[in-house]
MARFIMAR-115683 format. One record per residue (C-alpha): x, y, z; residue number from 1. Coordinates in steps of 0.05 Angstrom, whole numbers. Example, Ala and Ser with C-alpha at 12.3 -4.5 7.8 and 13.67 -1.06 7.14 Angstrom:
% MARFIMAR-115683
{{246, -90, 156}, 1}
{{273, -21, 143}, 2}
This chain:
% MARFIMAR-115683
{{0, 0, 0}, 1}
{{28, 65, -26}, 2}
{{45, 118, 41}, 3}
{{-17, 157, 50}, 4}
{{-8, 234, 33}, 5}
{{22, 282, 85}, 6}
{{-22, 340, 112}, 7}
{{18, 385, 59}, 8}
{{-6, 343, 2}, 9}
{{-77, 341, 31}, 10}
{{-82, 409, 40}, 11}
{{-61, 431, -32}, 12}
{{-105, 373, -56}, 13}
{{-165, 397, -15}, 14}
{{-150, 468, -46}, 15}
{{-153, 446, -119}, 16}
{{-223, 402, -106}, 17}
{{-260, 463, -79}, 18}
{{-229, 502, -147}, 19}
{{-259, 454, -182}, 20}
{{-322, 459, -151}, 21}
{{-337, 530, -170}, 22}
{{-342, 509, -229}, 23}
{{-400, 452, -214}, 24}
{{-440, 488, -156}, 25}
{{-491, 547, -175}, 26}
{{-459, 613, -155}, 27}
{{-505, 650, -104}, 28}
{{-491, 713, -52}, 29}
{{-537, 729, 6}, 30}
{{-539, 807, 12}, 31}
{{-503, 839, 56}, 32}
{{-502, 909, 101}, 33}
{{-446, 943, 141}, 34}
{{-475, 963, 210}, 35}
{{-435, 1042, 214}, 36}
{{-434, 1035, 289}, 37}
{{-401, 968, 297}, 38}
{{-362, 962, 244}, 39}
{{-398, 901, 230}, 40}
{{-422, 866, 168}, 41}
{{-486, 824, 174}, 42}
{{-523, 776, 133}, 43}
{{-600, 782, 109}, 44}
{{-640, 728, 123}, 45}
{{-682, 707, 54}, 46}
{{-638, 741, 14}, 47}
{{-606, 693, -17}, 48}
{{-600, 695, -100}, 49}
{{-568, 660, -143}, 50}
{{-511, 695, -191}, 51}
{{-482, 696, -253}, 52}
{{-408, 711, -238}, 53}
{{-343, 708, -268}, 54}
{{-308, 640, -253}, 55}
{{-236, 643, -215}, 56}
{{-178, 628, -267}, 57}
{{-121, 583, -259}, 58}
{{-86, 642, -240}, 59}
{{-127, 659, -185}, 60}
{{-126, 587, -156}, 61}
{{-49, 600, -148}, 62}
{{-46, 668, -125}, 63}
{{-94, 632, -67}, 64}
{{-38, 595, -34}, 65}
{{-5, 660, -18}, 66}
{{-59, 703, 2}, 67}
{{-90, 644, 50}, 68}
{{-22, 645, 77}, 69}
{{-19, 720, 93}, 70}
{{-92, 721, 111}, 71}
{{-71, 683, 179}, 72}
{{-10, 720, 185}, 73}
{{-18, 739, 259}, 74}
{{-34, 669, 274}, 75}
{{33, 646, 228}, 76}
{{68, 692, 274}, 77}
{{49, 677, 338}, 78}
{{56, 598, 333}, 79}
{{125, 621, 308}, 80}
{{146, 671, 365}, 81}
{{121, 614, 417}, 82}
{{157, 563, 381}, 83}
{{213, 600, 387}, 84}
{{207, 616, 457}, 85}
{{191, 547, 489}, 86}
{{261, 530, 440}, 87}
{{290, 577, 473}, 88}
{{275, 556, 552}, 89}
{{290, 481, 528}, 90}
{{356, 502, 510}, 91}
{{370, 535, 579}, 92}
{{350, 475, 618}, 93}
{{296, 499, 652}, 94}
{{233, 459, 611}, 95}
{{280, 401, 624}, 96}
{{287, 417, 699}, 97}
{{212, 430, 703}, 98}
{{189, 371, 669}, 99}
{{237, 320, 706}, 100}
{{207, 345, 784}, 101}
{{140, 344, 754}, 102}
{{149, 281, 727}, 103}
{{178, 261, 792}, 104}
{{124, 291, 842}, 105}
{{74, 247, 792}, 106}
{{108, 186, 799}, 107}
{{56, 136, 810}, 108}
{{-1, 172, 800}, 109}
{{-3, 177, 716}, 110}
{{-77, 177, 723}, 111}
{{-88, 236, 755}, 112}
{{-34, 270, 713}, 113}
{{-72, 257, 654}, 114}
{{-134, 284, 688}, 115}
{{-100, 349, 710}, 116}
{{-76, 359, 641}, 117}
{{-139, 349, 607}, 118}
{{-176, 394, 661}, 119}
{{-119, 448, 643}, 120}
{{-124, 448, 567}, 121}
{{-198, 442, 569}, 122}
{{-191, 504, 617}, 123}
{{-161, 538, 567}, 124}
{{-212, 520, 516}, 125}
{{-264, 554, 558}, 126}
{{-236, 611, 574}, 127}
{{-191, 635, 510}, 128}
{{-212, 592, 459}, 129}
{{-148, 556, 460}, 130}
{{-117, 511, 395}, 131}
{{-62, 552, 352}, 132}
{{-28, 564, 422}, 133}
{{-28, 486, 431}, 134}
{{21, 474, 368}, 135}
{{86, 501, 395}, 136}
{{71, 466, 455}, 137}
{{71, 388, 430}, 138}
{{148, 377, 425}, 139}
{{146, 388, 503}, 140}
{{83, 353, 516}, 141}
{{109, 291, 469}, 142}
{{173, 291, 517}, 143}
{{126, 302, 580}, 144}
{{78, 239, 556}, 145}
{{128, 189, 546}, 146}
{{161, 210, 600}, 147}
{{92, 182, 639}, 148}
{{81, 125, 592}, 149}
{{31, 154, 543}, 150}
{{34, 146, 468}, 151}
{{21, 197, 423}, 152}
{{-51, 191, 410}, 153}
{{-54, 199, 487}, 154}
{{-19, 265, 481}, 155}
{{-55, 298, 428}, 156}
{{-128, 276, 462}, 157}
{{-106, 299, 534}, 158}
{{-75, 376, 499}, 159}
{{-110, 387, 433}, 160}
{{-170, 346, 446}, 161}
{{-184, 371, 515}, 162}
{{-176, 438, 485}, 163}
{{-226, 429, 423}, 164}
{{-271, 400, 482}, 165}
{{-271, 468, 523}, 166}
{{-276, 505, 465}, 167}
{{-341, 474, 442}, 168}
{{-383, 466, 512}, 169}
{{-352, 539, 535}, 170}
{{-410, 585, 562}, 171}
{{-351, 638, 550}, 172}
{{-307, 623, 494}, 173}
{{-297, 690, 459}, 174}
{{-288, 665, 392}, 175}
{{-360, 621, 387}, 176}
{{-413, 641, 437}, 177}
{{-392, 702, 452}, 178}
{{-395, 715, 381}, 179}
{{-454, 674, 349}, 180}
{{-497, 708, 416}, 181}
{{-476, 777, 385}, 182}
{{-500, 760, 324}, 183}
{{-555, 731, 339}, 184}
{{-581, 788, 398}, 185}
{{-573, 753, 459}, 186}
{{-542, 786, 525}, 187}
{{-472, 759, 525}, 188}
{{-457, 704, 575}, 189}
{{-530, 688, 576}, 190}
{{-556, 614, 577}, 191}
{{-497, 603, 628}, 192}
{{-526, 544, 674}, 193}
{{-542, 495, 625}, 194}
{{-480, 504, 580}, 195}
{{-429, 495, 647}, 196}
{{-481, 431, 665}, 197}
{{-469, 406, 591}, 198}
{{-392, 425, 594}, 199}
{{-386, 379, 665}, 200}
{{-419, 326, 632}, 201}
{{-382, 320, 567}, 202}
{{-318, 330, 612}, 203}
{{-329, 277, 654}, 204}
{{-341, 226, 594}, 205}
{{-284, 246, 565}, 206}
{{-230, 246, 616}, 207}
{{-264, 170, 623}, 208}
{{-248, 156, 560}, 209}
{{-186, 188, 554}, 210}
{{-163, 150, 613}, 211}
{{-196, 81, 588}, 212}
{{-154, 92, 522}, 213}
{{-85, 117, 552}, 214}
{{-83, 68, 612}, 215}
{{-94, 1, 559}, 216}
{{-43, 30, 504}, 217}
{{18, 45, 558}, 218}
{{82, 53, 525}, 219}
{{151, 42, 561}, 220}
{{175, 106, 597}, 221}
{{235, 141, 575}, 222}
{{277, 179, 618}, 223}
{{289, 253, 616}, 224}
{{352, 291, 594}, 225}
{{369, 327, 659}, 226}
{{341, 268, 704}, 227}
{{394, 267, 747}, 228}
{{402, 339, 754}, 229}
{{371, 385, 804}, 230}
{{338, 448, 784}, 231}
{{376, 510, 784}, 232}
{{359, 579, 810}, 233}
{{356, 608, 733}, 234}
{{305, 549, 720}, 235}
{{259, 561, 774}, 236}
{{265, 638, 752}, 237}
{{255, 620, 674}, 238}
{{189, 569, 692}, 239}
{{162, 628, 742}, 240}
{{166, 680, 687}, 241}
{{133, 626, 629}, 242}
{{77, 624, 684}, 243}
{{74, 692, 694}, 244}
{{76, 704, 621}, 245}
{{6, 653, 602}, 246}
{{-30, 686, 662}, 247}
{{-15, 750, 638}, 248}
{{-35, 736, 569}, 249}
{{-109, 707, 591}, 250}
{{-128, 758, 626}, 251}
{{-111, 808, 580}, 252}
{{-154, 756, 526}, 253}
{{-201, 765, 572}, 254}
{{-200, 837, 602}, 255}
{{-160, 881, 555}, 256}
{{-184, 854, 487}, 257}
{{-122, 823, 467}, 258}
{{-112, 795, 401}, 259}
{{-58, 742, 365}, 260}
{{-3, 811, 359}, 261}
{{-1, 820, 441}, 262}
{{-3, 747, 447}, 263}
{{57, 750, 401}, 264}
{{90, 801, 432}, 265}
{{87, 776, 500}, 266}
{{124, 713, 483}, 267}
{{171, 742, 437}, 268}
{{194, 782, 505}, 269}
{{194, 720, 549}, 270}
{{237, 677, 493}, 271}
{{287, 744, 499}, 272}
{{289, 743, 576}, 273}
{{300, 678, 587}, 274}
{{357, 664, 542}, 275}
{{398, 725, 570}, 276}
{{381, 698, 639}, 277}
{{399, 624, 616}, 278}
{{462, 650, 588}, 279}
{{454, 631, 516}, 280}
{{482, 698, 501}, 281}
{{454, 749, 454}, 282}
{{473, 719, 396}, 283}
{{462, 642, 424}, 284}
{{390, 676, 438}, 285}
{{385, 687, 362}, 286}
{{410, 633, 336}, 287}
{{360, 591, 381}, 288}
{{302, 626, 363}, 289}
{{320, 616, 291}, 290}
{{320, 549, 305}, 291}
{{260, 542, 345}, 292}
{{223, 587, 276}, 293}
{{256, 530, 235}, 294}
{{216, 471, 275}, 295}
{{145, 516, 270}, 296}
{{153, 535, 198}, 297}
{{115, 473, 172}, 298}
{{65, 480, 217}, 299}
{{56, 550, 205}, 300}
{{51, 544, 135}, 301}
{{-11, 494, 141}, 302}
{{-45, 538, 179}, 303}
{{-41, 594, 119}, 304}
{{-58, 533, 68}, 305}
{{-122, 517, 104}, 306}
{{-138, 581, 104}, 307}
{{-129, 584, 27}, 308}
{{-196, 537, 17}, 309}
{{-246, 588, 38}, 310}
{{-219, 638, 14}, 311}
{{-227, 600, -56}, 312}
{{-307, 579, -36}, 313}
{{-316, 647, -22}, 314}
{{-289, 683, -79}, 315}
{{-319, 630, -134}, 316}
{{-384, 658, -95}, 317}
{{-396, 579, -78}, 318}
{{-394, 594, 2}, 319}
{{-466, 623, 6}, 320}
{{-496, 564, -37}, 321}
{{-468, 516, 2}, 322}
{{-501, 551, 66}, 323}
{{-572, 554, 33}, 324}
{{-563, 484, 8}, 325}
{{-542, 455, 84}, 326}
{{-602, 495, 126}, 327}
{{-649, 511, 72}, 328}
{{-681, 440, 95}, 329}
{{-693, 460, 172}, 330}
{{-755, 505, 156}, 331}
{{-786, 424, 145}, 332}
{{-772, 389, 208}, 333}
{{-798, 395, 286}, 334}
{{-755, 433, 327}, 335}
{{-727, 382, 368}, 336}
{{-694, 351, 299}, 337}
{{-681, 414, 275}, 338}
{{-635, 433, 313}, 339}
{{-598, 359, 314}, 340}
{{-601, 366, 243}, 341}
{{-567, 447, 250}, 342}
{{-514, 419, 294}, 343}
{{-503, 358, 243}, 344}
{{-502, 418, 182}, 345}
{{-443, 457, 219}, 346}
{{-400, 407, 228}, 347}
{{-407, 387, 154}, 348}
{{-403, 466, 147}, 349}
{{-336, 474, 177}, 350}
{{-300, 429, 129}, 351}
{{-299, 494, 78}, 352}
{{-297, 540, 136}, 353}
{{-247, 517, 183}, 354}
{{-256, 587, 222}, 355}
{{-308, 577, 278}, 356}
{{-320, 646, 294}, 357}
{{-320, 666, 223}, 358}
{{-374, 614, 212}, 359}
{{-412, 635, 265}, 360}
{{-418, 712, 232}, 361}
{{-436, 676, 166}, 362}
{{-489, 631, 190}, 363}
{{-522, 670, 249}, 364}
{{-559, 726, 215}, 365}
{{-584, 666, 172}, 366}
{{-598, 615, 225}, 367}
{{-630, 666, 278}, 368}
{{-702, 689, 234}, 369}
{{-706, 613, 214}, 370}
{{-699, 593, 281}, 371}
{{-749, 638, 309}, 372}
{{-802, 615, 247}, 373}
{{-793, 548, 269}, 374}
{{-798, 558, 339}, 375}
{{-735, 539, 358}, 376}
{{-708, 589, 409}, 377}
{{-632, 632, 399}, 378}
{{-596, 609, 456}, 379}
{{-617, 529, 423}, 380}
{{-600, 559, 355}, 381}
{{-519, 580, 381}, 382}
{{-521, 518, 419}, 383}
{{-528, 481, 354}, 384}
{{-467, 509, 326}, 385}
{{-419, 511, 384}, 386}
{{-428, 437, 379}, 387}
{{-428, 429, 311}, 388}
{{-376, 474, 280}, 389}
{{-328, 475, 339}, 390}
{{-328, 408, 351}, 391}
{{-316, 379, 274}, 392}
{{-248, 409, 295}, 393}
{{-225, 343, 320}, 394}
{{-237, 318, 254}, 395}
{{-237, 357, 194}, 396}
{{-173, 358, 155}, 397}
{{-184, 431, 132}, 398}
{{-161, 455, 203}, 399}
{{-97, 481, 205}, 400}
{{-87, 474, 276}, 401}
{{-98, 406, 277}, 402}
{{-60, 389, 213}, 403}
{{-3, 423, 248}, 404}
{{-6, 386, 313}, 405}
{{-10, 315, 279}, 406}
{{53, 343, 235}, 407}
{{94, 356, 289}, 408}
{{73, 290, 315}, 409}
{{92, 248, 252}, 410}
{{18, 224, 248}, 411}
{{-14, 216, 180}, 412}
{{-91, 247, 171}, 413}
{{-117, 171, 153}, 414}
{{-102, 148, 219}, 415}
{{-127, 202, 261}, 416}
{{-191, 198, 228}, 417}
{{-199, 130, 236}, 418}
{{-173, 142, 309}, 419}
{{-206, 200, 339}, 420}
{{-281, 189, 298}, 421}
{{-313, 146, 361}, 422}
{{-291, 196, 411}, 423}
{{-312, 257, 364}, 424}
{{-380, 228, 358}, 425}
{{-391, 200, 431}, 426}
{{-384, 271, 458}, 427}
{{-427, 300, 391}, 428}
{{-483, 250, 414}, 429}
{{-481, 291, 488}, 430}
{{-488, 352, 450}, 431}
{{-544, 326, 415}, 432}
{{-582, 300, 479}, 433}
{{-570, 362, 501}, 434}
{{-604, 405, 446}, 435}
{{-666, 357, 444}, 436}
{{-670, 378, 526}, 437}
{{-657, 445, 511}, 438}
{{-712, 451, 465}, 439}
{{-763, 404, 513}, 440}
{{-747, 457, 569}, 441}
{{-756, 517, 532}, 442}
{{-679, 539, 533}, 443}
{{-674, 615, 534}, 444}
């Protein structure tokens, strides 16, 4: 059997198929209007019409490959300046020093490792929305894993899993609810209870299964680098600033409407501090940091190629048709399979629009009036897509995030999909129990 193709090949492949498909797929626009005092652009609902526009050239399915690429450019650039920085605090020792006492202190007790893990990731799902940030992270978390006995797969469920996990069944994540709620006119925050009663519950099953899986596929430990030596002075100061430095970046996620540049920033000026107070040297600083860019680059890159596919849906004006064609079938059903069927129709949705938040601007304004015809309330309606859409990021190969991560872990596509389906659609089916009680209990 020939080797199945890498995420790079899959990517480009993916790219060229949805060229293709302008070509096969009516052209239609829903009409759009720029709210002045937001800044906003909103969809209207039954507006949809179907076009006769030019078709995107050869030339224009090239020139996508570099324009997808700059179009994430902040997000190329921070998984770059955080690669560089944990590079950085490897070479000084201190990661090394960390890792081997917290290794040590868990000795025994790889269970509850892998449950405080999970809890922190999916933390960080909740609260910030967290994936990209996970990428420069899985060299370390590969080391840390074996280290405990885990395999791979463990690792990636127990960082990037947990995270996609939080980010879903978050009553706060900034970049889906708080978003698809704006759009659709609800106070933010609202609809709190149930979503942090769904977000236990989906937790819980999957820390069970996460543990079920990890515990019968144990791998032999290895043994750290700096096993035998005992942490310095310089690496407890290094570890207390990289602390310092992700608790300062939350809350200014969360308080001082920080985006991917301050995020950036922030660990640009850690990487910087602590070589110069790990003694790299200025220049050894630079050189590392070019090295640590080196390892992210691939990464980096898939993240702009994924980013290339909708940007090709949208300009062939395919992107709206395949909206209308994936909801226009709701207005038929009860409202208990409705919205099943709306949380089945963004996860197929977020194949050719791997951004979550920006699907949740596309599809709100159209989801929100059909909802309320139906009698299906808002809060059910973004409940429907957090599930949907932000979930299917487990899965779908158009996510550059998680084409990264299983890069950097040498894992091909096939075999995550065939790997991480049963677990994606275990913790779907909870959302889905959940929307048919939401809907018997009159969510609001």
């Amino acid at each position: 059997m020939k080797k199945f193709p890498n995420a790079f090949v899959i990517l480009i492949a993916v790219i060229i198929f949805a060229w293709i498909l302008t070509y096969f797929i009516p052209q239609g626009s829903y009409q759009r209007v720029l709210e002045e005092v937001t800044g906003t652009t909103r969809v209207l609902n039954n507006s949809y019409n179907q076009i006769d526009s030019e078709h995107l050239s050869l030339l224009d399915l090239i020139l996508s490959i570099p324009r997808g690429i700059i179009g994430r450019a902040d997000a190329i650039v921070l998984i770059l300046l955080i690669g560089g920085s944990f590079y950085i605090i490897e070479k000084t020792g201190a990661l090394n020093h960390g890792l081997v006492k917290l290794v040590k202190t868990l000795e025994g007790k790889e269970t509850l490792a892998l449950i405080l893990v999970s809890a922190l990731f999916t933390a960080g799902g909740v609260t910030i929305g967290m994936q990209e940030e996970v990428i420069a992270m899985i060299p370390i978390l590969l080391l840390f894993g074996k280290s405990l006995g885990y395999n791979t797969f463990t690792v990636i469920l127990m960082s990037y899993g947990s995270t996609v996990i939080g980010s879903s069944f978050s009553p706060s994540n900034p970049f889906a609810v708080l978003i698809a709620q704006k759009e659709a006119g609800l106070p933010l925050l609202s609809g709190s209870e149930l979503r942090l009663v769904v977000l236990l519950v989906a937790f819980v099953v999957w820390t069970l299964y996460l543990v079920r899986y990890a515990n019968k596929n144990r791998v032999e430990k290895i043994k750290m680098p700096s096993a035998n030596e005992s942490m310095t002075t310089r690496s407890k100061i290094i570890l207390s600033l990289l602390v310092a430095t992700f608790c300062g970046v939350i809350y200014g996620l969360l308080y001082l409407d920080w985006g991917f540049n301050e995020m950036s920033a922030s660990f640009f000026a850690l990487g910087i501090v602590a070589g110069l107070i790990g003694k790299l040297g200025v220049n050894g600083t630079g050189e590392n940091y070019i090295e640590g860019f080196k390892e992210m680059m691939f990464a980096s890159i898939l993240l702009g190629l994924a980013n290339s596919i909708s940007l090709i849906l949208r300009e062939g004006m395919i992107m709206d048709t395949i909206v209308y064609g994936l909801f226009g079938p709701l207005k038929y059903l009860s409202p208990s399979v409705s919205a099943v069927f709306m949380m089945v129709s963004h996860s197929f949705l977020h194949f050719p629009v791997p951004s979550y938040s920006g699907q949740a601007v596309l599809t709100m304004p159209i989801l929100v009036p059909l909802s309320d015809l139906i009698g299906l309330s808002r809060q059910t309606c973004v409940l429907a897509y957090q599930y949907g859409a932000v979930m299917a990021d487990m899965i779908v190969p158009t996510n550059g995030a998680l084409m990264a991560v299983l890069a950097l872990c040498n894992i091909p596509y096939n075999k995550w999909l065939k790997f991480a389906l049963k677990p994606t659609l275990l913790i779907m089916l909870i959302g889905a129990i959940a929307l048919v009680v939401s809907v018997a209990i009159g969510y609001q």
